[in-house]
C-alpha positions in Angstrom: 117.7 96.9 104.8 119.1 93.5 105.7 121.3 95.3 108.0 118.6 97.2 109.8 117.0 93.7 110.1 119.5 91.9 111.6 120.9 95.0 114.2 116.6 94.9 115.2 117.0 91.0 115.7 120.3 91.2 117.9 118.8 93.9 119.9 114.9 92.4 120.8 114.8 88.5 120.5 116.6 88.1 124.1 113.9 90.1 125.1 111.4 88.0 123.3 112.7 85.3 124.5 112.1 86.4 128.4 108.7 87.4 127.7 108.1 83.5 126.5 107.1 85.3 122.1 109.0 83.7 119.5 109.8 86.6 116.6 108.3 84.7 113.7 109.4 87.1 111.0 110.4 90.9 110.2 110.5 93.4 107.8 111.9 97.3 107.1 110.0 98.2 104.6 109.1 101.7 102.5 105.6 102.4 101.9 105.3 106.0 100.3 107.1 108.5 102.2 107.2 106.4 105.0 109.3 103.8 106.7 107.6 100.7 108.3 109.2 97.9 110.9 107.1 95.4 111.0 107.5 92.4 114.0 105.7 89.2 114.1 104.9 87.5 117.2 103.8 84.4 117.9 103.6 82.4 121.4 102.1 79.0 122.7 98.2 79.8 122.0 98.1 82.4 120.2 98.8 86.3 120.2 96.0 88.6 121.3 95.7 92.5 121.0 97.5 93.4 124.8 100.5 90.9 123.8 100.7 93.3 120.9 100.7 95.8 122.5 102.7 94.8 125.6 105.2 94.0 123.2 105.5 97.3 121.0 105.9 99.0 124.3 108.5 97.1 125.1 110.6 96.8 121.9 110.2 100.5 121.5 111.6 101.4 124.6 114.6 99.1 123.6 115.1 100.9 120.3 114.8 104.0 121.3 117.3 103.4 123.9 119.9 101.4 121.2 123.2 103.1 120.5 124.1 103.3 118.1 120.5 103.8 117.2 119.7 100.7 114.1 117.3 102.5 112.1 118.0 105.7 110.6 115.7 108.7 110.4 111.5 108.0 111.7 109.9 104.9 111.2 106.6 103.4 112.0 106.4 100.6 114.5 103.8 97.6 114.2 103.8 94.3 115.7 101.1 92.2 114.9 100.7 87.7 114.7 101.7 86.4 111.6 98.3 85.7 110.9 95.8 82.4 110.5 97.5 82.4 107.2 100.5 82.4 107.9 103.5 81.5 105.3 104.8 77.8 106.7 108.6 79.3 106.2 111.0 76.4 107.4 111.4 72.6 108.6 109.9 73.3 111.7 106.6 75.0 110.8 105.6 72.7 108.1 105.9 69.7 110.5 103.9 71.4 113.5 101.3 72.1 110.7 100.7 68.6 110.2 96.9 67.6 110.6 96.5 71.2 109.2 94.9 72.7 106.5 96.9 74.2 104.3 97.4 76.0 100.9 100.3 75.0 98.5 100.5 77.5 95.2 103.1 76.0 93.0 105.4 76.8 90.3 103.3 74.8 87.5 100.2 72.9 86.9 100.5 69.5 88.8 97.2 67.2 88.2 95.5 70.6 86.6 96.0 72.6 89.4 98.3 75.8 90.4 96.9 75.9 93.7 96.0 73.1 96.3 93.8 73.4 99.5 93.5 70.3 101.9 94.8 68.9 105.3 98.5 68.6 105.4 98.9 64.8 105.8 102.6 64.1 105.8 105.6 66.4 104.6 109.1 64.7 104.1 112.3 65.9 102.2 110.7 64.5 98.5 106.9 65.7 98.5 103.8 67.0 100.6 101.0 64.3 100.9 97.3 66.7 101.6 94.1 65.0 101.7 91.7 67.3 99.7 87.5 67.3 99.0 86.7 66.6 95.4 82.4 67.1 95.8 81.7 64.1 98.3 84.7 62.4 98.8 88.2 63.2 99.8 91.7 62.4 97.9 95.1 61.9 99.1 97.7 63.6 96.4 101.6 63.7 96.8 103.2 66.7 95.6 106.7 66.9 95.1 108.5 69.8 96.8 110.2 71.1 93.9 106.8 71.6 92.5 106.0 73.9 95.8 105.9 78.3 95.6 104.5 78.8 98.7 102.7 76.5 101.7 101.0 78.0 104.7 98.0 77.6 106.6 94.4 77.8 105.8 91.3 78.3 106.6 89.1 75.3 106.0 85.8 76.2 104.4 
């Protein structure tokens, strides 16, 4: 499956890249019976519906026309954004997401907590610094990255 991922990649992101969409993630993927490539898109201000579709036109016309073709046998196209959720995945995201509000879920209980929600303050190589609400007042807490599962963005309640 890696390979299928990486043969998809060569062949659309220059094409991505014209059309001004950054290819946030991928996946090949079995659900069932059925075979699923899934693209995430993401561009300066956001992805709508028509870029979704503007863009599964497009990449599907470019696979279709590969040879040798990179997928074997039928598969299920979908390209969607990653989401208000999103998973913060490298260097680059987390810092953008800074002034954010985020959700850390960690590896073990830090403070009495598995799971963090607050506004992503600072993030260096050591920890991530998130101001959270505790009742009526807010708190800054450091958590050290090794600590860290997952971090991506929230939605502030």
């Amino acid at each position: 499956m890696a390979r299928v991922i990486d043969e998809v990649r060569t062949l659309i992101e220059p094409k991505l890249d014209e059309l001004a969409y950054d290819l946030f993630d991928m996946e090949y993927t079995k659900e069932g019976k059925n075979w699923y490539l899934r693209i995430y898109i993401d561009k300066l201000g956001g992805v709508t519906i028509e870029d979704c579709v503007t863009v599964s036109e497009v990449l599907s016309d470019i696979l279709d026309q590969a040879d040798p073709d990179p997928i074997p046998g039928a598969y299920y196209l979908e390209v969607s954004s990653p989401g208000a959720e999103r998973p913060l995945k490298n260097e680059e995201d987390i810092q953008a997401s800074i002034g954010k509000w985020v959700h850390l879920k960690l590896y073990q209980n830090f403070e009495g907590n598995k799971e963090l929600e607050g506004r992503l303050l600072q993030a260096d190589e050591e920890a991530f610094t998130i101001e959270i609400k505790d009742k009526t007042r807010r708190i800054e807490k450091t958590v050290p990255r090794q600590l860290v599962a997952l971090i991506r963005l929230a939605i502030e309640f």
